[in-house]
N, C-alpha and C positions, 0 to 999 in steps of 0.2 A: 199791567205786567210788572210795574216798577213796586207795587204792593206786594204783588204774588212773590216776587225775588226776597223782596226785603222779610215777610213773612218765611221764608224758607232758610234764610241765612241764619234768621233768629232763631228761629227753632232748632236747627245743627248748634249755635250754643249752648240753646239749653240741652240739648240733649247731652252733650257733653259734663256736663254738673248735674244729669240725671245719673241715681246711681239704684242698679236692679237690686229689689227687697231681696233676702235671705230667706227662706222657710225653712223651719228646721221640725220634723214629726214629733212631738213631748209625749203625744200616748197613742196608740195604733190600736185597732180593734183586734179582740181576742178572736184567735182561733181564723188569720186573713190567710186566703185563697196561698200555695206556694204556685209559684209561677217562672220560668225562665226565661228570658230574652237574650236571645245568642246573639253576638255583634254582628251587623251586618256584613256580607261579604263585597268586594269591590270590585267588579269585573272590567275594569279599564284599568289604561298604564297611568303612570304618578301617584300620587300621593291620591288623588279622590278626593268624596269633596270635605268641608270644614268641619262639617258637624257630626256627630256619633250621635245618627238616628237610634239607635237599640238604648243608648244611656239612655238620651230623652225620654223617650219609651219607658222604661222602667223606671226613672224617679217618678214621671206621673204616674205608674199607677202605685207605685208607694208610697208617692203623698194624698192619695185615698187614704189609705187607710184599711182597703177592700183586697194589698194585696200585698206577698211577701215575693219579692224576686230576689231572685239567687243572682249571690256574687259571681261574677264572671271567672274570678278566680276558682271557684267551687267547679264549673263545669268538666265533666269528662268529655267533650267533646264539641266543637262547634259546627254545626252542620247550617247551610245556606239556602239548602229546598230541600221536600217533601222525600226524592230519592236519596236524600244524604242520612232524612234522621233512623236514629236507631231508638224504637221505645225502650229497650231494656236499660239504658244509659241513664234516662232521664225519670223510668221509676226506681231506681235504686236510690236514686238521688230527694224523692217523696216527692217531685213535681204533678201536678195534676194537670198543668196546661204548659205549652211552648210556644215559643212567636221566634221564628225565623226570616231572615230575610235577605237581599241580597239587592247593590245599585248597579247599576247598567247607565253609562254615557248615553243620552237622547239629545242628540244634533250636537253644536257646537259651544254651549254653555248651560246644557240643562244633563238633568238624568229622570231617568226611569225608576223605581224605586220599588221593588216588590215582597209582600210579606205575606206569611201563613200564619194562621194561629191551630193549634192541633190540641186534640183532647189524649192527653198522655195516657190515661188509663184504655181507654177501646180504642185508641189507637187510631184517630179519626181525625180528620182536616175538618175544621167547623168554619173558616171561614180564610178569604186573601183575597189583597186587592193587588194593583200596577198601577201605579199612582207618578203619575211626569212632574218634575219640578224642578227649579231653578238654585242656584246656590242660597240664593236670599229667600227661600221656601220651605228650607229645610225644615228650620224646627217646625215650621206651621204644618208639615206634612208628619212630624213625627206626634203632634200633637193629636192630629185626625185617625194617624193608626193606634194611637193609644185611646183616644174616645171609642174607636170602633170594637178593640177586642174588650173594652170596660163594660159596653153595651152589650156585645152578645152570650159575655159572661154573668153578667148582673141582672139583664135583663132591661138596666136603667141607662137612660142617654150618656156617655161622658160630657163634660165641660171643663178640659183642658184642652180645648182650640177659645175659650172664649175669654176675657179680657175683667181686669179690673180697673177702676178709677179710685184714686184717692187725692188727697190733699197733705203732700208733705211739705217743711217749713226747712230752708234752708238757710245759708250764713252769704249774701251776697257780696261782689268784689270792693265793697263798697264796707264792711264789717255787718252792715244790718241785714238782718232776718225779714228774706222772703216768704209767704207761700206760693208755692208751685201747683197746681192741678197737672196731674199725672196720669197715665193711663199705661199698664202694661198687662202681659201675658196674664194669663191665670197662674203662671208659675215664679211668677217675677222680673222675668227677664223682659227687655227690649221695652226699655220707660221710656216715654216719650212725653214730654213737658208742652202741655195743652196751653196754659196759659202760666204766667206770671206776671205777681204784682208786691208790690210792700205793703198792701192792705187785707184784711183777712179776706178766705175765699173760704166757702162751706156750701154745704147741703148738694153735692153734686149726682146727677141723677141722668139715667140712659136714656134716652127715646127707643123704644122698641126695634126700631130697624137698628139699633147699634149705631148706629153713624154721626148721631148728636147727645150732644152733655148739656141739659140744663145748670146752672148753679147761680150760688148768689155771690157776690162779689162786693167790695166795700171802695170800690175805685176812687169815687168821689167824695167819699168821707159819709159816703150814705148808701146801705141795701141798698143794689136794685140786681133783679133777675136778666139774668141773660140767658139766648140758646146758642150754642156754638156747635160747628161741624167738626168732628174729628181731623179728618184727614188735609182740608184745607184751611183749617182756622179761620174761616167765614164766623163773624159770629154777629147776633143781632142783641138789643137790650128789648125784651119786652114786658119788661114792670122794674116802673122807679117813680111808684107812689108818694105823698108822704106821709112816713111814719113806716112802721114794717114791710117788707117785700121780703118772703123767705117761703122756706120749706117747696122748692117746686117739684110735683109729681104729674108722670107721664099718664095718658087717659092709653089704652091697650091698643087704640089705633090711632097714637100716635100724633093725631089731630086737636088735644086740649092737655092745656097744663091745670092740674090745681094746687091752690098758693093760698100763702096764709099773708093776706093785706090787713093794713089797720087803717087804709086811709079816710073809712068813716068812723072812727073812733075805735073800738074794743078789736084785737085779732080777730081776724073770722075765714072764714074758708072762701075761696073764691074759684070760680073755670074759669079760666080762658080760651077763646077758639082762638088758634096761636095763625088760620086766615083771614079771619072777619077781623080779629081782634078787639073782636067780643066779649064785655067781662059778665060774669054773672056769680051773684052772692049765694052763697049754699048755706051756711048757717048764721044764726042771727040772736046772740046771744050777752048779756052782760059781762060773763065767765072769757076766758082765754081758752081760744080754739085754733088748733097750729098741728104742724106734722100730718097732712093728710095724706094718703096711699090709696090709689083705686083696687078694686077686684079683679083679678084676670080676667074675668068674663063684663066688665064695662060698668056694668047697676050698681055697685055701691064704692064709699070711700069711708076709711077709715081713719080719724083722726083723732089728737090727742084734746083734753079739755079738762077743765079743773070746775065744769061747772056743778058737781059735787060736793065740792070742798077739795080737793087733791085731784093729781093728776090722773085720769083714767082715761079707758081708749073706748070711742063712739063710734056708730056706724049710721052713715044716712044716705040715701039712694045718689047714685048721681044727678038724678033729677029733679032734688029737692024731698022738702018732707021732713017729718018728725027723727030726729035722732034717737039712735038705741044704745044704749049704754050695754060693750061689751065684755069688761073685766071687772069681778068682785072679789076676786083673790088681793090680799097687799091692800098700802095704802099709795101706792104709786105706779102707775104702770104706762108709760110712754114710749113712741115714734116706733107707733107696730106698724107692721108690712105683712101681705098678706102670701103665704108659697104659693110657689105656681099652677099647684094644682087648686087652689081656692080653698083649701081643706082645713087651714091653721094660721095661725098669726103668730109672726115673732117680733120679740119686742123689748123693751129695757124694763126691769121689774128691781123695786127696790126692795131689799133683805137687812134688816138690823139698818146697819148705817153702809151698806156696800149695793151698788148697783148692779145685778148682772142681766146676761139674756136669757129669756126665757120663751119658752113656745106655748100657747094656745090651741087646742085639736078645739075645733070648732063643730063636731060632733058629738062626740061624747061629754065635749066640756072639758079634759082632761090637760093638766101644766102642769112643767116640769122646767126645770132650772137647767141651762143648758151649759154656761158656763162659771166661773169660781174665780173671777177677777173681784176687785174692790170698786172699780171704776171701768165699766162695760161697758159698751154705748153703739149707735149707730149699726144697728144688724141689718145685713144684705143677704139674702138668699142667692146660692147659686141656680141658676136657672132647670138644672135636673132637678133642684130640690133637697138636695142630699147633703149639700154642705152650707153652713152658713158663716160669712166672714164679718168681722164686727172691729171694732175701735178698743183699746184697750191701756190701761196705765200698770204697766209695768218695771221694775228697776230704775224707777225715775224719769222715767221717758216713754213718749208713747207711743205704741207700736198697734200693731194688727194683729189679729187672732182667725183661726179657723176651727169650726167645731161639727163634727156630723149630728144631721137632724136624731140620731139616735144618745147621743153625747160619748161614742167610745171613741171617736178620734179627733186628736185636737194637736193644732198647728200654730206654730208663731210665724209672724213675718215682720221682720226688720231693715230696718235700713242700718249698712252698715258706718260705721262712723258715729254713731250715736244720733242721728238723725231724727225728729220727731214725724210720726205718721197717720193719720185718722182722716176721719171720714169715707169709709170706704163703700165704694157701692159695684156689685158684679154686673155684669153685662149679659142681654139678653142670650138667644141663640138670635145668629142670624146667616144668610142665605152665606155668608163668607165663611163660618165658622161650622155649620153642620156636619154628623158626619155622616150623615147618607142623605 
């Protein structure tokens, strides 16, 4: 209990000198859906609760990219339910869609929460839920109705209920430079400081349930892997070989890590069954073999290897076997990751002397250059698929980027203060964050 306390008090500090990234949209896709979100209405006495579900709402879906909402200012009229609206108001105005809503008090600390989404043009209710929640729910509720109308518009999942990790370096009470492992909203907000140390922290990576962050950690003045739980900072050390301990990647259920050891000499690829604690060697090679990533569907991993002469990305079953070499484009192409639907690889690709990300369609063979930094690194797929967030040196300092798998909309994310940021990796969907 005396753990559990002292764990909890520490972590209200850091949260404290956590401070939420910025995103600011730098290019939006042409010709995005117009859309309106009227302010919710408040059907109890006082003030109501803290948060303005309808903003929330409408910054997510206009840091898609997928959409334009109208200023609140702009409205002729704010209506709360389906007998309030008037279509004529809202096609004068060129909206094609509306999301209305309204809270209602549910018991003594919670409310009710309910919303429409309607198709302006035929005039039609497409969808709405009554959603209960707590004051400290809010945004997470306003996140689940903005995934919900993003999916029945798009057709494709939202993922703005679901979370990112990064590793930012801060200036501790002390004048020296921490890294912190972080973990907050998809939209930046509500950081919450997973671990800290004065020694580098890198390569952080989800377990599929969402609930655990693998990473490597320099604690004792040497790599070694750890898993750690999210919500109670439980965390266990399972690889501190000697000689490298790095790059850990989740197996799809969740049950094996694979790691790139040196402890018999040359990097190489290793599983771990993270019950048995089981290790087993997967490639076996004189060359440097690191950065490995499973398939969504379990059979294969993809990792980085120079055994070419340069950097290029391999693929070998999970279950051993011959490696395939899977990029001929460039002379350098490392720490690809595979989308979630298994269809493409994204990845760091070198250009001239500048590094960016670039995607791989694994069907037609076809890459394309996603992003236009000099120094791009570290790409993470959102779990729909449709965005991808990556590492970036910008203005002196390094920040985060978002880019859509299409490359028409692209996002910064900063810490404010001048803060340094990277290593970022997205979170899966999970049973907390769904939105149906």
């Amino acid at each position: 209990m005396k753990i559990f306390l002292a764990f909890v008090v520490t972590l209200i500090w850091h949260l404290q000198a956590a401070a939420a990234l910025t995103i600011e949209i730098t290019e939006g896709a042409t010709g995005a859906l117009p859309i309106a979100v009227v302010p919710f209405g408040w059907e109890g006495t006082g003030n109501g609760p803290g948060q303005d579900i309808a903003a929330i709402v409408s910054s997510d879906l206009s840091r898609s990219g997928r959409f334009k909402p109208l200023p609140v200012s702009d409205m002729l009229a704010q209506p709360h339910s389906d007998a309030q609206v008037e279509y004529r108001d809202w096609k004068v105005l060129g909206m094609e869609n509306l999301v209305v809503g309204r809270i209602q008090p549910n018991g003594s600390d919670g409310y009710l929460i309910r919303f429409q989404l309607f198709d302006v043009f035929r005039g039609s209710l497409l969808t709405g839920y009554s959603i209960p929640a707590t004051e400290g729910d809010l945004r997470a509720v306003a996140h689940r109705i903005a995934d919900i109308v993003y999916e029945t518009l798009t057709g494709s999942k939202g993922a703005f209920s679901t979370r990112i990790a990064y590793v930012a370096s801060i200036t501790g009470a002390d004048g020296k430079k921490k890294d912190t492992l972080q973990v907050a909203d998809a939209d930046g907000y509500d950081p919450q400081t997973i671990v800290i140390s004065s020694y580098p922290l890198m390569s952080p990576a989800w377990s599929p349930d969402g609930l655990r962050l693998a990473y490597v950690s320099f604690d004792r003045a040497k790599p070694a892997i750890y898993v750690q739980e999210v919500f109670t900072g439980k965390r266990q050390q399972v690889a501190a070989y000697n000689g490298i301990n790095g790059a850990p990647a989740w197996s799809p259920d969740g049950r094996q890590l694979a790691l790139t050891l040196s402890k018999d000499g040359n990097p190489e690829i290793y599983v771990l069954n993270l019950h048995s604690k089981g290790l087993r060697r997967l490639t076996d090679h004189y060359a440097i073999d690191t950065e490995p990533s499973w398939s969504p569907d379990g059979r294969n991993i993809v990792f980085t290897s120079d055994r070419g002469g340069q950097p290029q990305i391999y693929q070998v079953s999970s279950s051993g076997g011959q490696a395939q070499r899977m990029t001929f484009e460039g002379s350098y192409n490392a720490r690809a990751s595979y989308s979630p639907d298994g269809t493409s690889l994204v990845m760091v690709t070198r250009q001239g002397s500048d590094y960016r990300i670039g995607l791989l369609e694994l069907g037609p063979r076809r890459s394309q250059l996603l992003s236009t930094g000099k120094l791009d690194e570290s790409p993470s797929f959102a779990p729909n698929g449709d965005m991808i967030i990556y590492a970036t040196k910008s203005r002196g300092k390094h920040e985060l980027a978002a880019v859509s798998l299409d490359g028409r909309v692209r996002q910064r994310l900063t810490l404010p203060g001048g803060g340094d940021v990277r290593e970022p990796a997205w979170s899966p969907y999970t049973r907390y964050n769904r939105s149906n």
